[in-house]
PyMOL Python script that loads the backbone (N, CA, C, O; Angstrom):
from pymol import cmd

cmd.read_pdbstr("""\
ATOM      1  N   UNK A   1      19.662 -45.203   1.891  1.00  0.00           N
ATOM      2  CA  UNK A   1      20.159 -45.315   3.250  1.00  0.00           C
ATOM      3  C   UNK A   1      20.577 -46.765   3.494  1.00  0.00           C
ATOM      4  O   UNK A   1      19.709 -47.622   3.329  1.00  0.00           O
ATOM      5  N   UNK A   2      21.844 -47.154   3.880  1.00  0.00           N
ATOM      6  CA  UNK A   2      22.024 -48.568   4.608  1.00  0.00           C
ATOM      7  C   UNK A   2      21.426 -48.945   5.411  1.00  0.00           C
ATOM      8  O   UNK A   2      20.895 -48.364   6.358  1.00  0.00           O
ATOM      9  N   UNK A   3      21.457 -50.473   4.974  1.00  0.00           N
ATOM     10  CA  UNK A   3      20.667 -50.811   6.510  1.00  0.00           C
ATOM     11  C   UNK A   3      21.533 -51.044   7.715  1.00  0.00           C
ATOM     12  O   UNK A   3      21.252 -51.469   8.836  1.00  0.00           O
ATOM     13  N   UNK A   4      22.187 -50.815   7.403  1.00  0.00           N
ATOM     14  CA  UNK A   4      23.056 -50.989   9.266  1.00  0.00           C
ATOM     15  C   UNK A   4      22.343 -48.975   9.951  1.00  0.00           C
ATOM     16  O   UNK A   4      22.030 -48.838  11.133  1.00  0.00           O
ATOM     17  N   UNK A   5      22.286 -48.268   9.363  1.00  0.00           N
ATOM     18  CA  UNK A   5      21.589 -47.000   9.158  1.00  0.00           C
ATOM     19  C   UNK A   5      20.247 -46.761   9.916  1.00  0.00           C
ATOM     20  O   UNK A   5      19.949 -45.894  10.738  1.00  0.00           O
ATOM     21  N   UNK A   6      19.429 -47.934   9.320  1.00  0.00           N
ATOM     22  CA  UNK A   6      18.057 -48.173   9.570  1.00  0.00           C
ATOM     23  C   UNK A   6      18.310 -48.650  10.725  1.00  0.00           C
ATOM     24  O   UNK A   6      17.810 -48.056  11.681  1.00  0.00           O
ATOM     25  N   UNK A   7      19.317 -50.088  11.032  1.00  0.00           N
ATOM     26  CA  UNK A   7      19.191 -50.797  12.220  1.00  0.00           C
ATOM     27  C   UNK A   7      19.292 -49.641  13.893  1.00  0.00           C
ATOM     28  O   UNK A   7      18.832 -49.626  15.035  1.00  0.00           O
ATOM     29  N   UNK A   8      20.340 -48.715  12.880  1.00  0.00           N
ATOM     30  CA  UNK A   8      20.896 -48.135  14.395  1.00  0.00           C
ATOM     31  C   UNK A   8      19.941 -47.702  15.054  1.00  0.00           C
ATOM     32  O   UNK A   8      19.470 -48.155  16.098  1.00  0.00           O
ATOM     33  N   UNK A   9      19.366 -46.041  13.939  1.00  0.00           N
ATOM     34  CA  UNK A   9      17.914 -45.548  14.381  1.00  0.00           C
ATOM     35  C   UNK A   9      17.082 -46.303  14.845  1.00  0.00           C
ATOM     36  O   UNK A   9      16.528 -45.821  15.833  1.00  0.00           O
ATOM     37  N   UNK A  10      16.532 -47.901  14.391  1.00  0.00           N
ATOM     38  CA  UNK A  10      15.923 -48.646  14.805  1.00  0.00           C
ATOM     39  C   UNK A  10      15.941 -48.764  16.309  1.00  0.00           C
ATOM     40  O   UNK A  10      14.931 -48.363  16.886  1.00  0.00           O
ATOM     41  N   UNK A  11      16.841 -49.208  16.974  1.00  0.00           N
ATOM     42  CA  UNK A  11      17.100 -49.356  17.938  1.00  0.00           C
ATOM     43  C   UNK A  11      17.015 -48.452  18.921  1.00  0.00           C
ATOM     44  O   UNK A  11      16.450 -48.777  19.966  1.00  0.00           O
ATOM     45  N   UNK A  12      17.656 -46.927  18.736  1.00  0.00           N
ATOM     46  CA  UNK A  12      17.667 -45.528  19.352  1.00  0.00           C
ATOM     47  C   UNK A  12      15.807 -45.509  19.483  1.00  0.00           C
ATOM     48  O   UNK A  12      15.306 -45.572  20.605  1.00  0.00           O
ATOM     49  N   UNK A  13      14.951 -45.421  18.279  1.00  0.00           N
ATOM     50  CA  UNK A  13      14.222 -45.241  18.793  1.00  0.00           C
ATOM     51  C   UNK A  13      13.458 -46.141  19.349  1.00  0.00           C
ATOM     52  O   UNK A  13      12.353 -45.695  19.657  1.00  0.00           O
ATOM     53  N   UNK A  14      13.705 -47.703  19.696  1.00  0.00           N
ATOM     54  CA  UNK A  14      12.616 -48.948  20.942  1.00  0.00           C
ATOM     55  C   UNK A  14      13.830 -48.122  22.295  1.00  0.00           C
ATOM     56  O   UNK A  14      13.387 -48.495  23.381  1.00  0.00           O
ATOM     57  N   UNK A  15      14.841 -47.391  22.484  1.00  0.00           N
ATOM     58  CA  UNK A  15      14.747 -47.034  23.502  1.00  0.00           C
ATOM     59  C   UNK A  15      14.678 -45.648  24.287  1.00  0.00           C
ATOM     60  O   UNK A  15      15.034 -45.354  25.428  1.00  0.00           O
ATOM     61  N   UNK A  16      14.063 -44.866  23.217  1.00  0.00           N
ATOM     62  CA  UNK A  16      13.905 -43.396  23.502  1.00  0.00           C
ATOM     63  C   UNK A  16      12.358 -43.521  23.519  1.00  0.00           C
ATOM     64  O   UNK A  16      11.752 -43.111  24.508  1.00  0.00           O
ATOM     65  N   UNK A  17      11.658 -44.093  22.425  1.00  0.00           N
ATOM     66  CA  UNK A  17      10.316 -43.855  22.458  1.00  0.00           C
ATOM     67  C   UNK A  17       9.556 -44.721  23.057  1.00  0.00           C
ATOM     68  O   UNK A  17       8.462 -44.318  23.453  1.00  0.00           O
ATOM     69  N   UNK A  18      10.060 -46.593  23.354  1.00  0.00           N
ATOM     70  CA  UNK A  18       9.882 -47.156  24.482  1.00  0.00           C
ATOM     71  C   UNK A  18      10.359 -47.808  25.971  1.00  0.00           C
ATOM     72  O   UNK A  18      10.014 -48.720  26.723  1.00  0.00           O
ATOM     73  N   UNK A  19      11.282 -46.841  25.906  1.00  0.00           N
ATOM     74  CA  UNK A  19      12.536 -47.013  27.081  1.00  0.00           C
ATOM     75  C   UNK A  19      12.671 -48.961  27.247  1.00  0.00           C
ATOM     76  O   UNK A  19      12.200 -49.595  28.191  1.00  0.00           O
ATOM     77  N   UNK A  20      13.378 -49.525  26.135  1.00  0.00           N
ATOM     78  CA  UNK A  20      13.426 -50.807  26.328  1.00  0.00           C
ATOM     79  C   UNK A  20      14.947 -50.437  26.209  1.00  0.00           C
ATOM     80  O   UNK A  20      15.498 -49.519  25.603  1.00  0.00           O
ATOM     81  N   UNK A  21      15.523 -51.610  27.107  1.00  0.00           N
ATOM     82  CA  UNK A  21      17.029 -50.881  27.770  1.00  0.00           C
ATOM     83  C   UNK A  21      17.758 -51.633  26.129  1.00  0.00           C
ATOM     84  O   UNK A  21      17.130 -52.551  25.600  1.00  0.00           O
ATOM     85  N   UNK A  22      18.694 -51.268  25.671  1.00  0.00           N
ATOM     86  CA  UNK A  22      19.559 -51.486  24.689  1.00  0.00           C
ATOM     87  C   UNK A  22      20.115 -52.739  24.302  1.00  0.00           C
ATOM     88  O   UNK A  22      20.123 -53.132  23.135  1.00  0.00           O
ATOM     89  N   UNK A  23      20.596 -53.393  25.301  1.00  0.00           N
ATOM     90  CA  UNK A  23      21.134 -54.698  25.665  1.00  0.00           C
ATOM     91  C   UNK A  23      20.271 -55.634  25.220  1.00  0.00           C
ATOM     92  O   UNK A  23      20.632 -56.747  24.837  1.00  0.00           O
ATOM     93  N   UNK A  24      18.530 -55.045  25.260  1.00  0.00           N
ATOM     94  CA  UNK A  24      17.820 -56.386  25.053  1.00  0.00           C
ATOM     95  C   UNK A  24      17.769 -56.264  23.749  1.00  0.00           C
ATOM     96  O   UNK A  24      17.589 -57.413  23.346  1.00  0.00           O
ATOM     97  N   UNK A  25      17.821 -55.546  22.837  1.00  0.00           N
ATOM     98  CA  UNK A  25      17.426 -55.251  21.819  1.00  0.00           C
ATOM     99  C   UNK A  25      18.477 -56.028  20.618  1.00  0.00           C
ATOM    100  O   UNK A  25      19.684 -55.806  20.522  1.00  0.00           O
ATOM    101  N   UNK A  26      17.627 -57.045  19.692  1.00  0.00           N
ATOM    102  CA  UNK A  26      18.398 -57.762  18.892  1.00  0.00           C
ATOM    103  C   UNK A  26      17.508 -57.897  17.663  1.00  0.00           C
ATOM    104  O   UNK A  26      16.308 -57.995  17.920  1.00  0.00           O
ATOM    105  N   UNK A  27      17.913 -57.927  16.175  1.00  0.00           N
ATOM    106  CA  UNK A  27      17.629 -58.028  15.228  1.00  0.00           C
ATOM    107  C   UNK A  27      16.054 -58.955  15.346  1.00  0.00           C
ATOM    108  O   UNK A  27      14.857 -58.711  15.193  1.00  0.00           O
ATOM    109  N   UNK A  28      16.677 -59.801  15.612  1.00  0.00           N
ATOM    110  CA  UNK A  28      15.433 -61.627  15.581  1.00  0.00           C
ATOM    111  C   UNK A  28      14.433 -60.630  16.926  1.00  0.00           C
ATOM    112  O   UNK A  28      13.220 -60.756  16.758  1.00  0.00           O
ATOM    113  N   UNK A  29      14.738 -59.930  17.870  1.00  0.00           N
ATOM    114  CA  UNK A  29      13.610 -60.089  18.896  1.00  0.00           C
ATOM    115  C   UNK A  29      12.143 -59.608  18.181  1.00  0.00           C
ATOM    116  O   UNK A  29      11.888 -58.823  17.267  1.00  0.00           O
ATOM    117  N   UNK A  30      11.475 -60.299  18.879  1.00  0.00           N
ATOM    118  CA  UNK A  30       9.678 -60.417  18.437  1.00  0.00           C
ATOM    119  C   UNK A  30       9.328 -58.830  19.396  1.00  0.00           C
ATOM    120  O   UNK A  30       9.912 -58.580  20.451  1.00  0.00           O
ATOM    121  N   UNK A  31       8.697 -58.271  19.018  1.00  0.00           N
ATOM    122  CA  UNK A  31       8.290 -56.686  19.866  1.00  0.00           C
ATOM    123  C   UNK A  31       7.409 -57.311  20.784  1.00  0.00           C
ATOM    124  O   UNK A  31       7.712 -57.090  21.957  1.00  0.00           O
ATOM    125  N   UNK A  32       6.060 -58.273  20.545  1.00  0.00           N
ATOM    126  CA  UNK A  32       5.353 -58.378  21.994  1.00  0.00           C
ATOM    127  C   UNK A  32       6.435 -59.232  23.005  1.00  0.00           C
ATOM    128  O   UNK A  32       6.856 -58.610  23.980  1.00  0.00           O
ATOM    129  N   UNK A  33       6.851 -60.499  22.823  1.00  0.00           N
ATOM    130  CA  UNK A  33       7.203 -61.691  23.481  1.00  0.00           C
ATOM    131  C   UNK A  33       8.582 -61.362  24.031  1.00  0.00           C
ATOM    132  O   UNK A  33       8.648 -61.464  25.256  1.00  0.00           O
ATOM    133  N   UNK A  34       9.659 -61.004  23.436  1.00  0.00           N
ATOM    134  CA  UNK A  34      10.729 -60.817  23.989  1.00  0.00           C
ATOM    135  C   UNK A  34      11.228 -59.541  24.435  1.00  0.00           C
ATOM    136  O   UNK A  34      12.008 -59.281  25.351  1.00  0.00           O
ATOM    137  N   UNK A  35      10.262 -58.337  23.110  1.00  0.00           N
ATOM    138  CA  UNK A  35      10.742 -56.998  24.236  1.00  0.00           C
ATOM    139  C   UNK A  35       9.433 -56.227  24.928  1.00  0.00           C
ATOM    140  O   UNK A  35       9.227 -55.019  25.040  1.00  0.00           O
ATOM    141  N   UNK A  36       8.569 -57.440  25.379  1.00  0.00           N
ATOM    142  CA  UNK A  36       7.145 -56.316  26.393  1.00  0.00           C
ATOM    143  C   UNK A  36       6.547 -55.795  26.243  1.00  0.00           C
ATOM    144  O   UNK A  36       5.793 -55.263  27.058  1.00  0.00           O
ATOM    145  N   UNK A  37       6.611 -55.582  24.062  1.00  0.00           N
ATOM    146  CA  UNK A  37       6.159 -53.794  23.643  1.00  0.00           C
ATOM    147  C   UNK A  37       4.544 -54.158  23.825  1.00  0.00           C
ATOM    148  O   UNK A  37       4.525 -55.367  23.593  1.00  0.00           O
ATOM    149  N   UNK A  38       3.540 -53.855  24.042  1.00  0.00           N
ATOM    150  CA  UNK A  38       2.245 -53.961  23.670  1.00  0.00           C
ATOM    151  C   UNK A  38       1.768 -53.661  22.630  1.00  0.00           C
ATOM    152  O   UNK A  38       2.598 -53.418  21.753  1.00  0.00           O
ATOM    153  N   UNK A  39       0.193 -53.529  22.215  1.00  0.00           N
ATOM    154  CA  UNK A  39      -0.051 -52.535  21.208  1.00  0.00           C
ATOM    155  C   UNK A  39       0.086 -51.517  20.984  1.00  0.00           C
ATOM    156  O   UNK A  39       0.709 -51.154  19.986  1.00  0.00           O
ATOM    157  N   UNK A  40      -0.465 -50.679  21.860  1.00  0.00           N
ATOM    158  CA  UNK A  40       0.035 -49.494  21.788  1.00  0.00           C
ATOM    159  C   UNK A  40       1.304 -48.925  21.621  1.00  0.00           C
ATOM    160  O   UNK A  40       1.569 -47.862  21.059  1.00  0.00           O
ATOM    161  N   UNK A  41       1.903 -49.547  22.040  1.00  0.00           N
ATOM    162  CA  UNK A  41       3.570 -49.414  21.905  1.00  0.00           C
ATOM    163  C   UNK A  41       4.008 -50.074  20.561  1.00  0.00           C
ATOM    164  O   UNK A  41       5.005 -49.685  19.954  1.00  0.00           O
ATOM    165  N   UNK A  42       3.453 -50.786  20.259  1.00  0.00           N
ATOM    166  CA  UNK A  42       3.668 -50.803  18.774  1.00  0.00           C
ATOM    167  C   UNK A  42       3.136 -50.252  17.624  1.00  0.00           C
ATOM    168  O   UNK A  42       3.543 -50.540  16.498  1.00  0.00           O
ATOM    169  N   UNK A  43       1.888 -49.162  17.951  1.00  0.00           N
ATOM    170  CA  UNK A  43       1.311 -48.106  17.173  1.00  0.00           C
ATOM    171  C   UNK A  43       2.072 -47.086  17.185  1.00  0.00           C
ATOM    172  O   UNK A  43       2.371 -46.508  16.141  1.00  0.00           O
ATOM    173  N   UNK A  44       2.751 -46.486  19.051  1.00  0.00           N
ATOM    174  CA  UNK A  44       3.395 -45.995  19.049  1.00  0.00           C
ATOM    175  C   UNK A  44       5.296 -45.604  18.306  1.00  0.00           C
ATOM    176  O   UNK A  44       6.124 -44.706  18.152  1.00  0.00           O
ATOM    177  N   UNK A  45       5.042 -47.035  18.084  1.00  0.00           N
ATOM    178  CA  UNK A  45       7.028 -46.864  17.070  1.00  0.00           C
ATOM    179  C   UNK A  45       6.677 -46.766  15.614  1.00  0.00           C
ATOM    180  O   UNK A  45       7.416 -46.287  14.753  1.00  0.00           O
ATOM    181  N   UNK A  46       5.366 -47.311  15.403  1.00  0.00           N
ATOM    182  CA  UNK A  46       4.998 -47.498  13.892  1.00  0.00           C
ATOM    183  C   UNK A  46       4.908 -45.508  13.534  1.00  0.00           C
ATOM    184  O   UNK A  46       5.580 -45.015  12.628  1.00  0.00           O
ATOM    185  N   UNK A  47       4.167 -44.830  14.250  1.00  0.00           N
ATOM    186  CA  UNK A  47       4.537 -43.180  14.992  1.00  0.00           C
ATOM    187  C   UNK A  47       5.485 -43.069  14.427  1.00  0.00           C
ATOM    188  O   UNK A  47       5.702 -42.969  13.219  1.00  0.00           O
ATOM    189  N   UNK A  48       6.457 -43.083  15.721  1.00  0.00           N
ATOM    190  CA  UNK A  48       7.905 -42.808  15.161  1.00  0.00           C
ATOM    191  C   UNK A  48       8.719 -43.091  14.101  1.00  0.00           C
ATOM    192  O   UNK A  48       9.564 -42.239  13.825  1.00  0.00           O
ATOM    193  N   UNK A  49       8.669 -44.037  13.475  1.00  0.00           N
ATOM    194  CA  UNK A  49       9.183 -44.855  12.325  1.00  0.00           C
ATOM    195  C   UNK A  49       8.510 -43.497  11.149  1.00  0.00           C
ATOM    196  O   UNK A  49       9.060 -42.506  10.670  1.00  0.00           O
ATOM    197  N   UNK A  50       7.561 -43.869  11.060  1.00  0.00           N
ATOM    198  CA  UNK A  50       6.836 -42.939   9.850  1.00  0.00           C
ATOM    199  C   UNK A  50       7.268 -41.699  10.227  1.00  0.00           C
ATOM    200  O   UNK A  50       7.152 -40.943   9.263  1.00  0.00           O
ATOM    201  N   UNK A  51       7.784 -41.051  11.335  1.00  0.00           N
ATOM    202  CA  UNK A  51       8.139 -39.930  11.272  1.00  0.00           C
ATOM    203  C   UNK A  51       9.211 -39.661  11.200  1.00  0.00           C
ATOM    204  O   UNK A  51       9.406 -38.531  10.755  1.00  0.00           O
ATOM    205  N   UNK A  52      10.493 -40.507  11.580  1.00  0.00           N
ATOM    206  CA  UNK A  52      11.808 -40.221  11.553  1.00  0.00           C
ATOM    207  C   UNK A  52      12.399 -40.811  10.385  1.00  0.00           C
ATOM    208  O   UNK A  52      13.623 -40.734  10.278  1.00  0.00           O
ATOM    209  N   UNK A  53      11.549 -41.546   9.249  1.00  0.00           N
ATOM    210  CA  UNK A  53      12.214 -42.105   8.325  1.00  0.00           C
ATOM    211  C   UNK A  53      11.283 -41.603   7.341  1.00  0.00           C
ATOM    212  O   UNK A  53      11.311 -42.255   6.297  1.00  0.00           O
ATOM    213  N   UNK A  54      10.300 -40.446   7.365  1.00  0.00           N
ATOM    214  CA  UNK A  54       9.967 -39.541   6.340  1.00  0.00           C
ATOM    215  C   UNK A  54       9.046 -40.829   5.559  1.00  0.00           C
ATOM    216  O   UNK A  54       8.984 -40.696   4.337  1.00  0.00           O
ATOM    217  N   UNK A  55       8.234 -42.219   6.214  1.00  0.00           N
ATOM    218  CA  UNK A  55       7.480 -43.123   5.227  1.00  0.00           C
ATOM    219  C   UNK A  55       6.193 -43.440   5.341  1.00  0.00           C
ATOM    220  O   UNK A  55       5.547 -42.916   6.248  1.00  0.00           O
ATOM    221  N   UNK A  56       5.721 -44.138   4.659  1.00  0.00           N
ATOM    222  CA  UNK A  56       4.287 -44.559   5.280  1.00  0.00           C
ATOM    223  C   UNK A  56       3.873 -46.100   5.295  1.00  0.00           C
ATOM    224  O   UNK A  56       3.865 -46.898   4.358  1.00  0.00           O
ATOM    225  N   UNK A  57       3.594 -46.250   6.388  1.00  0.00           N
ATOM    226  CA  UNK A  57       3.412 -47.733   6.678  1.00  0.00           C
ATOM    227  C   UNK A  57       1.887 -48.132   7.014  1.00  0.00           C
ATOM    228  O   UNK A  57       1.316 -48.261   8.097  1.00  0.00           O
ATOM    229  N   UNK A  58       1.396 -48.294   5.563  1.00  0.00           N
ATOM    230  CA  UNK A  58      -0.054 -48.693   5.841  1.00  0.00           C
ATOM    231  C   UNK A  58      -0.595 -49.932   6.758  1.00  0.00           C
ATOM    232  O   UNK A  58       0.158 -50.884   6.967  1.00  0.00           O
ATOM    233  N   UNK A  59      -1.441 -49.913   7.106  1.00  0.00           N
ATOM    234  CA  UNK A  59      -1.845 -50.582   8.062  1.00  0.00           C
ATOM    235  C   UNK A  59      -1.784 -52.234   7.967  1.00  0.00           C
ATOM    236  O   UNK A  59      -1.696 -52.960   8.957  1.00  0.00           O
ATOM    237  N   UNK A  60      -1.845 -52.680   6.652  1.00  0.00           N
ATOM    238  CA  UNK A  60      -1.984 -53.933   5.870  1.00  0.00           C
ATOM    239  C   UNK A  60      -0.219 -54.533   6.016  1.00  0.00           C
ATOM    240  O   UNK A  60       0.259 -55.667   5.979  1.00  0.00           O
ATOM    241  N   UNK A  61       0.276 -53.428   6.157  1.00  0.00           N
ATOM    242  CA  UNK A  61       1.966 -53.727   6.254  1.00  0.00           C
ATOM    243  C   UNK A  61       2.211 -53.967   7.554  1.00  0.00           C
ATOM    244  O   UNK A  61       2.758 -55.007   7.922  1.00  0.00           O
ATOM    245  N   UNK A  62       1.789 -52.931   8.449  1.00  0.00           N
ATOM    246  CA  UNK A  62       2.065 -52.910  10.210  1.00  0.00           C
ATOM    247  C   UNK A  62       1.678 -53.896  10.432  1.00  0.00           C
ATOM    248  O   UNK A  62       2.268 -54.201  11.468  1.00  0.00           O
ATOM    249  N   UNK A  63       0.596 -55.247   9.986  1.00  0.00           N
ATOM    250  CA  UNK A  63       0.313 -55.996  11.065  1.00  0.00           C
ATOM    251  C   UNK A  63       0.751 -56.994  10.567  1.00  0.00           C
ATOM    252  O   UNK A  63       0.033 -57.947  10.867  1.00  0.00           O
ATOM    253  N   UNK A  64       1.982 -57.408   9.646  1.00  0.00           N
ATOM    254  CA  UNK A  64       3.061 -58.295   9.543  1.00  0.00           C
ATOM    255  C   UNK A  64       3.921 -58.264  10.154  1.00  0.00           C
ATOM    256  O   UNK A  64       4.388 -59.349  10.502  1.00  0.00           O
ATOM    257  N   UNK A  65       4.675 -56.832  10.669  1.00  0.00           N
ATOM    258  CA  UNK A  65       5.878 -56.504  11.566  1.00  0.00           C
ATOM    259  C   UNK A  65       5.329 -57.396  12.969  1.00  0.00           C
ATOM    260  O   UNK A  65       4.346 -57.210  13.687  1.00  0.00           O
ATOM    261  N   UNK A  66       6.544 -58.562  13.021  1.00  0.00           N
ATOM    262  CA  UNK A  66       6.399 -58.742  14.651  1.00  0.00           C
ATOM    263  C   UNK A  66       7.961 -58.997  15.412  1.00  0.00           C
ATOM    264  O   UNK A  66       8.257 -59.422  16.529  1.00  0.00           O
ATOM    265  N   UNK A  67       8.784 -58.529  14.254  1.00  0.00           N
ATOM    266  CA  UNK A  67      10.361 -58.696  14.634  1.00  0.00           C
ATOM    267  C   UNK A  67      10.695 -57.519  14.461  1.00  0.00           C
ATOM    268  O   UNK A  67      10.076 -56.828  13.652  1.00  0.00           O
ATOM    269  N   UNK A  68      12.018 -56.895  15.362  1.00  0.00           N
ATOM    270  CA  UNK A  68      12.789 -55.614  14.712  1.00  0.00           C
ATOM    271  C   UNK A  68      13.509 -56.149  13.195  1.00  0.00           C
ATOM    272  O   UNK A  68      14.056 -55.368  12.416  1.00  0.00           O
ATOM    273  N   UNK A  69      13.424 -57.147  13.040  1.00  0.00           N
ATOM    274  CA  UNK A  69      14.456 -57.260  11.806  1.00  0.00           C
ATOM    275  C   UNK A  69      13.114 -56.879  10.843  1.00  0.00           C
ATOM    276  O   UNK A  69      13.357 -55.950  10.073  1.00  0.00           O
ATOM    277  N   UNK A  70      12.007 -57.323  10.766  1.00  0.00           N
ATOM    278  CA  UNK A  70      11.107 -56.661   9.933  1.00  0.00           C
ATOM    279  C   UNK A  70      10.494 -55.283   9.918  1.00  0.00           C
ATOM    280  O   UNK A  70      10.006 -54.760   8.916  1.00  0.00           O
ATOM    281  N   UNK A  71      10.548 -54.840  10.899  1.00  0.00           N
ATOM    282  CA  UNK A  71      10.372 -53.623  10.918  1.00  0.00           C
ATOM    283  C   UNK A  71      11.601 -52.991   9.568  1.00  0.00           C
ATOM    284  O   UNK A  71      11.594 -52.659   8.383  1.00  0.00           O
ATOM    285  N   UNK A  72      12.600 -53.132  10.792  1.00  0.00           N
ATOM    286  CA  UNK A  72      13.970 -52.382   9.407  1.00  0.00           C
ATOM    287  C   UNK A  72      13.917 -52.860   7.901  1.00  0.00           C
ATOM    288  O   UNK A  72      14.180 -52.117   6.957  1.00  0.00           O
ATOM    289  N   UNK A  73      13.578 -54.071   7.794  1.00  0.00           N
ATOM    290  CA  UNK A  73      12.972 -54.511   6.115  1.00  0.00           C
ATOM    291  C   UNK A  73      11.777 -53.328   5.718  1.00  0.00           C
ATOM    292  O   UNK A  73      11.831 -52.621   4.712  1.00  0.00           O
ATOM    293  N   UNK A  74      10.881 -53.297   6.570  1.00  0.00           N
ATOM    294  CA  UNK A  74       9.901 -52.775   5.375  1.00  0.00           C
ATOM    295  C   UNK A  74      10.744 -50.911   5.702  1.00  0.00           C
ATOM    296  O   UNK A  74      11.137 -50.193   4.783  1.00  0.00           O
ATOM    297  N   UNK A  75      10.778 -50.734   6.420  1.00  0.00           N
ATOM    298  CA  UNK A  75      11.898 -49.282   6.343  1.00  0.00           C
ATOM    299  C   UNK A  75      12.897 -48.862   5.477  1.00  0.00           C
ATOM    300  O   UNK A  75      13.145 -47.711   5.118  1.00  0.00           O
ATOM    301  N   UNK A  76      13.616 -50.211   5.082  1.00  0.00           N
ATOM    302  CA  UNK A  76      14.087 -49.733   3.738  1.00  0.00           C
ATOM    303  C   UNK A  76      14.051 -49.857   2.867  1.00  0.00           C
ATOM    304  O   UNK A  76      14.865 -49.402   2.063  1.00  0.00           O
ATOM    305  N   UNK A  77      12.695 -50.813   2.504  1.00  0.00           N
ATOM    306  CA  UNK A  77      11.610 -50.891   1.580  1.00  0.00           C
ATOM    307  C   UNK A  77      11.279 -49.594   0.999  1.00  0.00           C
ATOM    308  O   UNK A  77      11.474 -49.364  -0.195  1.00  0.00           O
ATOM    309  N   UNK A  78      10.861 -48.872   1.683  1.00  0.00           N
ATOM    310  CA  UNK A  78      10.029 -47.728   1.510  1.00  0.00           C
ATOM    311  C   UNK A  78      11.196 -46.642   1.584  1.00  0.00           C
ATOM    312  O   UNK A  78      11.299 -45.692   0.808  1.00  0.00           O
ATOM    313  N   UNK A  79      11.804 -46.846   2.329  1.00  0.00           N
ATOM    314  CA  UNK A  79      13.224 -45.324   2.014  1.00  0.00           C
ATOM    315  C   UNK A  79      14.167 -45.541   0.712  1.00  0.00           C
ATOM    316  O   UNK A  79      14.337 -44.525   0.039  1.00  0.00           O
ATOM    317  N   UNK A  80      14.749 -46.627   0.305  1.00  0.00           N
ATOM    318  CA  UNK A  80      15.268 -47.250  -0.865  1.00  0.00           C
ATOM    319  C   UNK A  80      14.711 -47.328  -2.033  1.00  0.00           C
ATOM    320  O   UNK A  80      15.417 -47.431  -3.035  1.00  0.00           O
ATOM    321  N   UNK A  81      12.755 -47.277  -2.145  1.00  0.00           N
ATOM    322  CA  UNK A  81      12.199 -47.431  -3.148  1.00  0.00           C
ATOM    323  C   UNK A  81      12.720 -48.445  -3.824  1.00  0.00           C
ATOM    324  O   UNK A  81      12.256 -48.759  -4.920  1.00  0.00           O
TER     325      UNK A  81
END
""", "prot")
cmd.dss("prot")
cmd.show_as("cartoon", "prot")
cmd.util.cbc("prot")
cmd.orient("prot")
């Protein structure tokens, strides 16, 4: 899968599964500081992620993600093998 692929879904889901409006949403943004997400809301996409991209994101991995641009790295980490 491309990553422009990953990025899109990326994005669709910080604003379907955390209604963060579109506009704010940029590669570099940090999930707590610039888009509001909390924890839970970031357990919650780690959720979605593992479910809409068919992967598994062990826990030792999730608590490096603190950018969308890393998120989509380890996503096509794991979908790309």
């Amino acid at each position: 899968m491309e990553r422009s692929e990953i990025e899109t879904k990326m994005v669709d889901l910080l604003v379907e599964e955390l209604g963060i409006e579109r506009e704010k949403i940029a590669m570099g943004s940090k999930f707590e500081e610039d888009l509001e997400v909390d924890s839970l809301g970031v357990v919650e996409l780690l959720m979605a992620l593992e479910d809409n991209f068919d992967v598994n994101i062990p826990d030792e991995e999730a608590e490096n993600i603190s950018t969308v641009s890393e998120a989509v790295d380890i996503v096509a980490a794991k979908v790309n093998g």
